[in-house]
Residue, then its C-alpha position, 0 to 999 in steps of 0.5 A: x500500500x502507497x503511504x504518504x511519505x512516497x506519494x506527497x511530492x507526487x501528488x503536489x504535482x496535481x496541485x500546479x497544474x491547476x494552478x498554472x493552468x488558470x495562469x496560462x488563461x488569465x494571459x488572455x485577459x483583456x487589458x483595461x485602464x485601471x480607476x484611481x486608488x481609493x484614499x486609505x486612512x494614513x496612521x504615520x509614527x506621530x499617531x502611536x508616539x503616546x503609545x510607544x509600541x514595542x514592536x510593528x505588529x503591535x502598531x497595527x492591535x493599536x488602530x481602532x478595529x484594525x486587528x480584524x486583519x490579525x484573526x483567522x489561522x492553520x485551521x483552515x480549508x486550504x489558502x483562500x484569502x488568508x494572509x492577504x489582508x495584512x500586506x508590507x510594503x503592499x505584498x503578501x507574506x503568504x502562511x498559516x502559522x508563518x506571515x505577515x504577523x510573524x515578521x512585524x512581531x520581530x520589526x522595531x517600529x522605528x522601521x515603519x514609516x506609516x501604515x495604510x487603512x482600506x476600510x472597503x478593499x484596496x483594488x490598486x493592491x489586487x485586493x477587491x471587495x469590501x474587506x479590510x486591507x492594512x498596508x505596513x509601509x516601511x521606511x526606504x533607507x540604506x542597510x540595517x541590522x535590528x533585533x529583538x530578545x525576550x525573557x520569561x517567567x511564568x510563576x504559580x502559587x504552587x512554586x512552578x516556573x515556566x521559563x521561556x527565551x526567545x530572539x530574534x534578527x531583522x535585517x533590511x538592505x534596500x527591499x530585501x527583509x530578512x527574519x530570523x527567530x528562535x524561542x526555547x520555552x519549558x512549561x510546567x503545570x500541576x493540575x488537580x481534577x475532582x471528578x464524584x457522581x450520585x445515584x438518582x437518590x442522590x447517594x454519591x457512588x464514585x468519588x475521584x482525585x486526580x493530581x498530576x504534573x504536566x511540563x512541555x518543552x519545545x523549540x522554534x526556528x523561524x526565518x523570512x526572506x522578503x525582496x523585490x527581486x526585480x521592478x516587477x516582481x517581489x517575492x517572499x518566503x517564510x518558514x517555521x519549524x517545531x520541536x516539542x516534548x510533553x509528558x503527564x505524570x498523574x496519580x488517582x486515588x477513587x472510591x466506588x461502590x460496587x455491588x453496595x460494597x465500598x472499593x477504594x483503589x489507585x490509578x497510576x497514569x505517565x504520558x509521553x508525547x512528541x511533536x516534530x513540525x514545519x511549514x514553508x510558504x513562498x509568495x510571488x508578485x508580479x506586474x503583467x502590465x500597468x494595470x495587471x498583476x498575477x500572484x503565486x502563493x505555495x504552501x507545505x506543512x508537516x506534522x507528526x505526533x507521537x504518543x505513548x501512554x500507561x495506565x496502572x490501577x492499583x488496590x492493596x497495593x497490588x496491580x488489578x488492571x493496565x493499560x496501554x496506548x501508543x499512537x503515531x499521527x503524521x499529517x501534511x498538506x501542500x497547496x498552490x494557488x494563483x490569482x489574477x488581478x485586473x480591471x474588466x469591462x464596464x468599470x469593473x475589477x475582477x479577480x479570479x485564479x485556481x487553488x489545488x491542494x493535496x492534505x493527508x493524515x496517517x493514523x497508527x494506533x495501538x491499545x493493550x490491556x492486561x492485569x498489569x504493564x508487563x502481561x499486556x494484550x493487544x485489543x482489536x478496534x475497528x479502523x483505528x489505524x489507517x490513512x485518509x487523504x484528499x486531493x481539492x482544486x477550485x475554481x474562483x473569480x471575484x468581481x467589484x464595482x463601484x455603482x456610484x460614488x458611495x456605493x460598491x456591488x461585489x459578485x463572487x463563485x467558486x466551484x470547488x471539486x475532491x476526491x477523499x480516499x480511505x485505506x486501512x485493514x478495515x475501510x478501503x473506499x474513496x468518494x468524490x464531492x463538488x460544491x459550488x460556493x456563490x456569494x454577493x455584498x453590498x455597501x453603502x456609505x451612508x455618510x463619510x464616517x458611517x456605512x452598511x453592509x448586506x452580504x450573502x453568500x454559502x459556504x462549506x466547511x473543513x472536514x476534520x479527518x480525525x473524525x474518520x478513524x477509531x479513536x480511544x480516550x482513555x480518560x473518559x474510557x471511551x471509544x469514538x468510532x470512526x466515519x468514513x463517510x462523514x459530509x462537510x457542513x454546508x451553510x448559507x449566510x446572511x449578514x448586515x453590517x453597521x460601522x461608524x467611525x468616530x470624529x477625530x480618530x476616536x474609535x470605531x463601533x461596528x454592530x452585525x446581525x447575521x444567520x446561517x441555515x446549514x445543512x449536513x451539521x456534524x454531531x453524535x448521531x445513532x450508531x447501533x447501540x451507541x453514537x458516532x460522530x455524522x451528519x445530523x442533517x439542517x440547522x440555524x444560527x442566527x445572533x448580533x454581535x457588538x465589536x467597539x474601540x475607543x480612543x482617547x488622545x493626548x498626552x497619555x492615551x487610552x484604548x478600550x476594544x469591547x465585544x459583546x456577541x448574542x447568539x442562539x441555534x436549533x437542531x433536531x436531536x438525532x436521538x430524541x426528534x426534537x428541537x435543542x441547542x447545537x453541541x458546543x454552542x455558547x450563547x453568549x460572549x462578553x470581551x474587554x480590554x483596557x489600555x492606558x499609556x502614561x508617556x511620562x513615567x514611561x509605561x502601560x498599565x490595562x488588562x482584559x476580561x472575557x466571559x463565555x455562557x455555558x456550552x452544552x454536548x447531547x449524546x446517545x446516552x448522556x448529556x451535560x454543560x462545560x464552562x459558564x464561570x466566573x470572568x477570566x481577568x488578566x492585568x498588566x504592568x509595563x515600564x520602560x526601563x531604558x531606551x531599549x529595555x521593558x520590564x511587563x509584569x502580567x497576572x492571569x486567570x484571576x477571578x475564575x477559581x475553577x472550571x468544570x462540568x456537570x452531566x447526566x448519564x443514563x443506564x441506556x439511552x437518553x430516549x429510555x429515560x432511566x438515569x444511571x448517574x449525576x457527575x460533576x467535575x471540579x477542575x481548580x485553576x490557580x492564578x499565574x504571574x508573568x514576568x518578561x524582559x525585552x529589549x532591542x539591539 
């Protein structure tokens, strides 16, 4: 059987030629006379002398509800328009755990001259329709060779330390940007777990506490090579690479009535796991003609996790049972996308191109049982080992126009194709899927400091191909069978957008109701005598969301970012024939953050508060709530020590004591209705301190 590691290079070779083949189209494109750049807002250094910024990433957090850009991440299906709404120098530095946060993160901001805002895309950038864009221009000037360093302590009431260094090199000779970074960090944890249940005459029947220690080490390298290689063409290249290491070392002394006898026993557990991964990304630019510009984008990423894992149960100081797992899990995805930008027919700018992506995961799993860890037995679980793979290509144009001067029509499609494919000793089967993704937005300046914004489109979501496969959780002592045939949920969304800027500068408010219908919603459904993770069928989720910033200038400044988001979801229980919340789901979502700048003393002081309701989970035959405590709060102290050096002393985790859950198990399903067992869980979290030291060479 072909496994991964001898078929990647080959099936990359799918993905460029999709892509090229849009390259090879889009040179027939007509060429048209391009409109006038629209004005963006201009954040020169002045703007964020009150703040004094410690870095060029932290410039771009500073403009009112510029952070936009910042969210998103690796999760996601393939490249789509990620990374391409931060740009430096007004190109793309193109990765999902590398870009262009990583290199203004390693910038001093004296290296930046200003910083360009487009509230409603930036067409002269390649970049069409009603999205944010935010321009890092750095200043010309002749070579230089900056860096940056950084020590931390992470201190607990328990007296562990988590220590953590980190370095990093800039180097600029014209426009050439060069990155190089490395951070080596150790985390320690001792955590505590209280896990009891009650019968339904409320008698407690089991009781459990669970102490342990938990550490990861790990280190990082990254670099970056961004240069305009010639008047044309730029081109950039970035790459990450992780080591890591993390061990459990865990004790559980539990009670538990069995057959109206009291049983009082220990379970020893030690977990050793691994991590090895890399991403490189590389992004060209290129000017076909005045008002043509055509983008390459490229991407590979590995990972491979290793885990081995020993459990131990002891009564009378003699071993009753043991267990064993050991799991290897390899993953990769490589993707090339190319992009076409141009001016069209009628006034209208269009973008278009191809995306083709090959993405696997290669599960090994093994589990043992036995009276003890030396006289073990290997336990048959069905598709638990075995690889799923995907190889994806789309289809997409993207065109804008504006219908008058205060309003703009964007029109988009994309047609994406797979084909997934399953092999192991238990499922051998593959299946093809097509979706066609259209999607329309309005936008109407109200007036120059306020706008509303209609956008319709569908979407479809990323399969998690770990829901394919088997998988054990010995802590829970439960098996989650796998499902070959799982769907992506698909989804259409409205939303209506409000933003207002504020006079002067002072802040943004921006308000979005939105609601989706989706179909193929992923849950527990039946599975003979139990559950596996399917497709549920249609639900809704419909909600407001509230996102401000304030600012108030002079001397010493300050920086209030709130959120609020309200939101609800219906589904059919599988299980019951009746209406529920989604699994997983909170209703409500409350964030704030404060930050004051004293530019005489030299420092900030601010902290941030974030609040979720409880999210519940419905199973075949339990069903219960997690979180929904106190407030997180975490406050910070920062002073300039010198010219160059920072001292920032952080609290975390302040006002939540404890986080946890509480369920209801029932004897057989939840449709029977007899319940076996009350459980609540209690998980103490102790504050943290965190003391760093950073400075600039």
């Amino acid at each position: 059987m072909d496994t991964p590691a001898s078929n990647y290079r080959v099936k990359s070779g799918f993905v460029s030629l999709i892509a090229v083949s849009a390259v090879i189209y889009s040179l027939a494109s007509p060429t048209v006379s391009a409109a006038s750049p629209p004005a963006p807002e201009n954040y020169a250094t002045e703007y964020f002398e009150a703040r004094d910024p410690s870095n060029a990433l932290q410039m771009v957090q500073f403009i009112p509800n510029a952070d936009s850009v910042l969210s998103g991440g690796g999760g996601g299906r393939g490249l789509g328009g990620r990374s391409e709404r931060l740009l430096i120098n007004g190109k793309r530095i193109t990765g999902k755990s590398t870009g262009a946060q990583t290199v203004l993160e390693q910038m001093p901001p004296d290296s930046v001259e200003t910083i360009e805002v487009y509230r409603n895309g930036a067409e002269h950038l390649g970049l069409t329709g009603s999205n944010m864009v935010v321009n890092v221009v750095l200043k010309p000037g002749s070579s230089a060779l900056t860096g940056r360093w950084a020590t931390e302590a992470i201190l607990k009431n328990r007296g562990i330390m988590a220590p953590n260094a980190s370095v990093n090199l800039n180097y600029r000779n014209g426009s050439r940007l060069v990155t190089l970074g490395a951070e080596i960090f150790e985390r320690k944890t001792e955590f505590q777990k209280v896990r009891t249940r009650d019968s339904i005459e409320e008698v407690e029947v089991y009781n459990a506490d669970r102490t342990g220690d938990y550490t990861r080490d790990g280190l990082n390298f990254s670099f970056g090579y961004n240069d305009q290689l010639f008047s044309d063409v730029a081109m950039s290249l970035n790459g990450l690479l992780k080591f890591q290491d993390e061990k459990v070392i865990r004790d559980e002394a539990f009670t538990e009535v069995v057959d109206e006898a009291l049983v009082q026993s220990n379970e020893d557990q030690m977990r050793d796991q691994k991590l090895t991964a890399y991403e490189l990304s590389a992004n060209l630019d290129g000017e076909l003609s005045s008002s043509t510009s055509l983008t390459l984008t490229m991407l590979q990423s590995y990972n491979d996790r290793w885990e081995n894992e020993d459990r131990e149960e002891v009564a009378d100081n003699l071993p009753v049972a043991a267990t064993r797992s050991a799991e290897d899990r390899e993953r990769g995805e490589s993707v090339v996308r190319a992009t076409l930008n141009s001016p069209f027919l009628d006034g209208w700018s269009v973008r278009y191109g191809a995306e083709g992506a090959y993405n696997y995961l290669q599960k090994d799993q093994e589990e043992f049982t036995g009276d003890n860890l030396e006289e073990l037995e290997i336990i048959d679980i069905d598709n638990a080992s075995a690889e799923v793979d995907e190889m994806r290509g789309e289809v997409f144009a993207n065109l804008s126009k504006s219908v008058s001067d205060d309003t703009r029509l964007e029109v988009s499609s994309i047609y994406e194709f797979s084909k997934i494919r399953q092999k192991g000793e238990d499922v051998a089967q593959s299946r093809q899927l097509a979706f066609f993704k259209p999607r329309i937005a309005l936008t109407h300046d109200l007036n120059a400091s306020e706008k509303v914004n209609v956008d319709f489109g569908r979407n479809v979501g990323q399969l998690n191909f770990d829901e394919f496969i088997t998988s054990v959780d010995l802590d829970e002592g439960k098996v989650e069978a796998g499902n070959p045939d799982l769907s992506p949920t698909k989804n259409w969304r409205l939303a209506l957008v409000y933003e207002k800027q504020l006079a002067e500068s002072a802040g943004r408010i921006r308000v979005k109701a939105f609601h989706l219908w989706m179909d193929d919603a992923i849950g527990d459904v039946p599975f003979g005598d139990t559950s596996v993770t399917g497709n549920i069928g249609k639900a809704k989720r419909f909600g407001v969301e509230l996102k401000s910033s304030f600012i108030w200038r002079g001397e010493d400044e300050t920086k209030l970012d709130f959120r609020v988001l309200a939101q609800d979801s219906t589904i059919i229980d599988p299980f019951l024939n009746e209406k529920r919340l989604m699994s997983g789901f909170a209703k409500y979502h409350l964030s704030a953050s404060l930050d004051r700048s004293f530019q005489e003393w030299g420092g900030r002081i601010g902290g941030s508060l974030n609040w979720s309701s409880k999210r519940y989970w419905f199973d075949y035959n339990e069903t219960g709530h997690w979180g929904g405590e106190a407030p997180s709060l975490n406050l910070f102290v920062e002073k300039k020590l010198s010219d160059v050096v920072r001292l920032s002393v952080s609290a975390n985790n302040i006002l939540s004591p404890a986080t946890g859950s509480e369920k209801i198990r029932y004897a057989d399903s939840r449709l029977l209705g007899t319940v076996d067992y009350f459980e609540t869980e209690y998980n103490p979290q102790d504050p943290s301190f965190t003391i760093s030291l950073s400075g600039q060479f």
